[in-house]
VEXDREN-2710 file (C-alpha; in Angstrom, 1 decimal):
% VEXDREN-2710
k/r/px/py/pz
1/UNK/20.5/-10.5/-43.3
2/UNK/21.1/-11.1/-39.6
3/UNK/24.8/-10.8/-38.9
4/UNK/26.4/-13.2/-36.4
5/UNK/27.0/-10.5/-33.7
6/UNK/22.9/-9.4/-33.7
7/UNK/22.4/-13.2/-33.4
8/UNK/24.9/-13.7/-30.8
9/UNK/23.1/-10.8/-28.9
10/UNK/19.7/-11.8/-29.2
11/UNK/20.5/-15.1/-28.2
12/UNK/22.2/-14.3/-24.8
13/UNK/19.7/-11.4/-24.0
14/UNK/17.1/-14.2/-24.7
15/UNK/19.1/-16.7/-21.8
16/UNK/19.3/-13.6/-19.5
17/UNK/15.4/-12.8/-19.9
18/UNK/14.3/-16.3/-19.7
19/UNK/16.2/-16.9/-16.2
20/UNK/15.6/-13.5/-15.3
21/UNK/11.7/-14.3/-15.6
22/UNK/12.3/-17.6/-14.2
23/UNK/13.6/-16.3/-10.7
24/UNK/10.9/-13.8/-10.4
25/UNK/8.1/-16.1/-11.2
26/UNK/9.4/-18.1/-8.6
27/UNK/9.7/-15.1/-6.3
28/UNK/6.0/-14.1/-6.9
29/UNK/4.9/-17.7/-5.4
30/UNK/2.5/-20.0/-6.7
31/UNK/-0.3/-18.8/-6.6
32/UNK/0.6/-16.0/-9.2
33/UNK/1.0/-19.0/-11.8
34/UNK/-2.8/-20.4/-11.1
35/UNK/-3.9/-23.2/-13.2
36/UNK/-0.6/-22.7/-15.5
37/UNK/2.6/-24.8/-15.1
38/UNK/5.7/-23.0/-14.8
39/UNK/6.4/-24.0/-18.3
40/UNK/3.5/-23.2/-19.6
41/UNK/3.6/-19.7/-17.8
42/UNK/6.6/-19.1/-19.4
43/UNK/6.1/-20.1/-22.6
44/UNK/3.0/-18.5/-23.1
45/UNK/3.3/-15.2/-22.3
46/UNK/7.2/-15.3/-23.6
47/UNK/5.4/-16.1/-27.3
48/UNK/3.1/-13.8/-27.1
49/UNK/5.1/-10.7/-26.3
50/UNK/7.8/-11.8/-28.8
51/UNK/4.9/-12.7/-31.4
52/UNK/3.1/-9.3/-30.6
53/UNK/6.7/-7.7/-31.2
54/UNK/6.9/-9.4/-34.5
55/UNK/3.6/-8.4/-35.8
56/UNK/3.8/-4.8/-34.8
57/UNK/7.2/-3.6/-34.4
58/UNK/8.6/-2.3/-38.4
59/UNK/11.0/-0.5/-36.9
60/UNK/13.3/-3.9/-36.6
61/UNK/14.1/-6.6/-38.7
62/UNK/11.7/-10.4/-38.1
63/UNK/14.5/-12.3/-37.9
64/UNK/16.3/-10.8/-34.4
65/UNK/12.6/-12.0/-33.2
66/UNK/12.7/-15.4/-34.7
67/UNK/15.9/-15.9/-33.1
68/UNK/14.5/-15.3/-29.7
69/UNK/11.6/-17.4/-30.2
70/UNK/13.4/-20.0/-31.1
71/UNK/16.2/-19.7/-28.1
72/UNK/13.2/-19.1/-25.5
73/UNK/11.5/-22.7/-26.9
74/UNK/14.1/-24.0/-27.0
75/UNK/15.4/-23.5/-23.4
76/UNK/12.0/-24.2/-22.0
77/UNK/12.0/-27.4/-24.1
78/UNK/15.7/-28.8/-23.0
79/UNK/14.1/-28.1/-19.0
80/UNK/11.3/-30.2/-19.5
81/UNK/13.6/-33.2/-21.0
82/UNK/16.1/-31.8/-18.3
83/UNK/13.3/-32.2/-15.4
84/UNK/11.4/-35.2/-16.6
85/UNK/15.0/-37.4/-16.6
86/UNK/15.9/-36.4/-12.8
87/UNK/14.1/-35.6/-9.4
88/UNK/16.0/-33.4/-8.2
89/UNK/16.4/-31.3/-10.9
90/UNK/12.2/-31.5/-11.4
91/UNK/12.4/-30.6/-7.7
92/UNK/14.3/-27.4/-7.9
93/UNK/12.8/-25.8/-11.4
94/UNK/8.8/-27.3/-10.9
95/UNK/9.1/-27.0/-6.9
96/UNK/7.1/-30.0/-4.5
97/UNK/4.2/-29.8/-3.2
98/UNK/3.4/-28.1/-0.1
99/UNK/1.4/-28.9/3.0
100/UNK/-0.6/-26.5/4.1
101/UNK/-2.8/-28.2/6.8
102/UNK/-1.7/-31.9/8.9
103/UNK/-4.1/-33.6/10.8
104/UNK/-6.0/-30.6/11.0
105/UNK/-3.0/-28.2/11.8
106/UNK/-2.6/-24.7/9.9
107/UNK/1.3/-25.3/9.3
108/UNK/2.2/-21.5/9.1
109/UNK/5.8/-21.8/9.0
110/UNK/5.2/-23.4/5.6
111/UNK/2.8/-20.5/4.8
112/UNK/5.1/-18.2/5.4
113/UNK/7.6/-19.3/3.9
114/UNK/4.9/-19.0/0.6
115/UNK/3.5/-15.3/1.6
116/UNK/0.3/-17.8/1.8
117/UNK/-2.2/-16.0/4.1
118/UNK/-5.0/-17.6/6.2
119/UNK/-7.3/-15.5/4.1
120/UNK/-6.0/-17.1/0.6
121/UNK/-6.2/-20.8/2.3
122/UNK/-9.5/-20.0/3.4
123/UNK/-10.5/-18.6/0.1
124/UNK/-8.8/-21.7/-1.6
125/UNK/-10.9/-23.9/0.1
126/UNK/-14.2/-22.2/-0.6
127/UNK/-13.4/-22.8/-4.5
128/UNK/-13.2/-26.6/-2.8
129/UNK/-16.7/-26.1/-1.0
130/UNK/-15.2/-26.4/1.8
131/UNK/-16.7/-23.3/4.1
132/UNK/-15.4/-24.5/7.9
133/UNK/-11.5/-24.4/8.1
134/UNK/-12.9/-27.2/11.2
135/UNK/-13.5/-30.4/8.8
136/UNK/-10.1/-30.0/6.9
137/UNK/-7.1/-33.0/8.0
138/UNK/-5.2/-32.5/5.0
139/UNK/-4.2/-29.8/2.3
140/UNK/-1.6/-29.4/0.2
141/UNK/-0.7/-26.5/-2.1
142/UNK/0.2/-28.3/-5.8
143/UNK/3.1/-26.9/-8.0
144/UNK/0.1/-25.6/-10.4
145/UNK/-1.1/-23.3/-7.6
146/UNK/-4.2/-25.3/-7.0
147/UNK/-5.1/-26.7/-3.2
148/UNK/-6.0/-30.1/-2.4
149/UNK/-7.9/-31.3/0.4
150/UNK/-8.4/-34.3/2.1
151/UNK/-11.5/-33.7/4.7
152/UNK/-11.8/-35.8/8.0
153/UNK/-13.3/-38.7/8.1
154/UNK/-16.2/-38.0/9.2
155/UNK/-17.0/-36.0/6.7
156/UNK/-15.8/-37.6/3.9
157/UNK/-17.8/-40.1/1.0
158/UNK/-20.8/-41.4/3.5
159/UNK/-22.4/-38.1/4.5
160/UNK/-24.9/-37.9/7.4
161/UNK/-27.9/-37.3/4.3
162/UNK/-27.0/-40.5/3.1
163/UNK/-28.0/-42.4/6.2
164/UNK/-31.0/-39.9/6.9
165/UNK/-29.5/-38.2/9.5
166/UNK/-29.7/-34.4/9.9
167/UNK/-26.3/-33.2/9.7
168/UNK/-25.3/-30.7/11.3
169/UNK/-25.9/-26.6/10.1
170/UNK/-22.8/-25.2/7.6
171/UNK/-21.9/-21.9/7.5
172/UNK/-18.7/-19.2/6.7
173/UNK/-16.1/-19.6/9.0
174/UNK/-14.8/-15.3/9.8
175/UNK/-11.5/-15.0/11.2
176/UNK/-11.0/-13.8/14.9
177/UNK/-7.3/-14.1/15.3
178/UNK/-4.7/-13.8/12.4
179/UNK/-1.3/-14.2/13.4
180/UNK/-1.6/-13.3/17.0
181/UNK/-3.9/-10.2/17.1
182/UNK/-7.9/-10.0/17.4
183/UNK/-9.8/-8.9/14.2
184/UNK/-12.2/-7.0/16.4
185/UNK/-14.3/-5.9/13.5
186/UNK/-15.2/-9.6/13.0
187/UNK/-15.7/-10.4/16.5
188/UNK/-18.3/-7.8/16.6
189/UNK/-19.7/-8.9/13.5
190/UNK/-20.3/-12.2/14.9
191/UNK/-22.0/-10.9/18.0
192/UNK/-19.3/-11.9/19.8
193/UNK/-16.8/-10.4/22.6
194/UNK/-13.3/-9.8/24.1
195/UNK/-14.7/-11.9/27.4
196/UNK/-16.4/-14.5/25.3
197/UNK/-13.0/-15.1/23.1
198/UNK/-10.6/-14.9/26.0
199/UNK/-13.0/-17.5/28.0
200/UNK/-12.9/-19.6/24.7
201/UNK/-8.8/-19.4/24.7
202/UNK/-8.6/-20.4/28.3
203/UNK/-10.7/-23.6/28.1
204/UNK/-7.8/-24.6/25.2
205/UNK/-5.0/-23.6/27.4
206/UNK/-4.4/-20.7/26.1
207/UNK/-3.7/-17.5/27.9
208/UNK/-3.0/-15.3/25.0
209/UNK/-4.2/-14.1/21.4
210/UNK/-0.3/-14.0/20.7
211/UNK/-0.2/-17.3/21.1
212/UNK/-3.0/-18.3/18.3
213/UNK/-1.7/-18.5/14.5
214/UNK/-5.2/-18.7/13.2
215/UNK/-8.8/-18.7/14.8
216/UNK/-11.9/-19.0/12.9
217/UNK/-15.4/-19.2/14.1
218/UNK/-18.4/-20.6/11.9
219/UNK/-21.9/-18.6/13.7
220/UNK/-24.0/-21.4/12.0
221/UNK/-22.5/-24.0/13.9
222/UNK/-21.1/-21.9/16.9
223/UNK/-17.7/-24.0/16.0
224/UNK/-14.4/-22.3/17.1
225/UNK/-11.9/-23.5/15.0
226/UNK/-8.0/-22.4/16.8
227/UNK/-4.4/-23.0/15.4
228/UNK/-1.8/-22.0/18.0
229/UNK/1.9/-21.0/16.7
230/UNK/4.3/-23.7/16.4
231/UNK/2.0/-26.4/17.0
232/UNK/3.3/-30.1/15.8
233/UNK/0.7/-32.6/14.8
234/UNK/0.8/-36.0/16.1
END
């Protein structure tokens, strides 16, 4: 029979490798949790390890295991009551949303702060179907991981095929500048040049690759797409 002491260590070695999990899940960033709530994260792969441990480890007792399947249920259950009953509380363990883009602004001190690169954004959006950085005025990075995105008007609902109008040709947007220095590979790819770009950075008064955050250009379109460092968005 389980004595109180073995219970009394499973218990707190349960607490410290919930929390422990906790602060590196939370560390990875979001987009290591997917589709998954934090909770459901958790739980899930918590049950399983302790389930697979119960199944196949004979050289321990069941019931140390039952103990911590019940303390790590338990904990994630009083967290949910404990987050659904305040804000702040929901806002601290869940996390808030995060905007990504404004008004068609790359907000890379937000990214940053996430380890979110312009070529997981851009990758985000193409599970969107959304293929021109260009057309996006909003997204925002959800707790689950997942993107949202709110196009521009103009390309929103009523599409130029609806009203018999060519629309303009899509296309991949490649990235030319990522956080202040020239991907010259793409460049080249795009049958592009140095002159061409720096012309192109001029005409948006800009007189240096340092000062870009992000540039993208779409080929099919010819669109040059530019996010400078620190911009604010009206």
């Amino acid at each position: 029979m389980l004595s109180l002491n073995e219970a009394l260590v499973v218990l707190v070695r349960s607490l410290i490798g919930f929390f422990t999990l906790f602060v590196f899940a939370r560390l990875l960033g979001k987009q290591e949790i997917s589709q998954l709530s934090f909770f459901d994260y958790v739980l899930g792969i918590t049950i399983g390890s302790i389930a697979a441990s119960l199944s196949v480890d004979l050289s321990s007792r069941a019931w140390p295991h039952w103990v911590g399947l019940f303390t790590w249920t338990i904990t994630v259950f009083a967290l949910q009551l404990i987050t659904f009953k305040s804000k702040n509380a929901n806002r601290y363990l869940v996390g808030e949303p995060i905007i990504l883009i404004k008004n068609g602004l790359v907000m890379e001190d937000n990214m940053k702060k996430l380890r979110y690169t312009i070529a997981d954004l851009l990758k985000q959006l193409r599970n969107k179907d959304v293929f021109d950085l260009s057309r996006v005025d909003f997204a925002i990075l959800e707790t689950n991981g997942q993107l949202s995105v709110l196009l521009k008007p103009e390309y929103q609902c009523t599409t130029p095929g609806d009203m018999n109008i060519t629309p303009p040709v899509s296309g991949l947007s490649t990235e030319l500048i990522y956080s202040g220095i020239i991907i010259e590979s793409n460049l080249k790819a795009a049958g592009l040049d140095r002159l061409w770009l720096d012309t192109q950075l001029k005409l948006n008064g800009i007189n240096s690759p340092s000062e870009v955050f992000a540039a993208t250009y779409n080929q099919a379109s010819t669109n040059l797409y530019i996010d400078k460092f620190m911009d604010q968005p009206g």
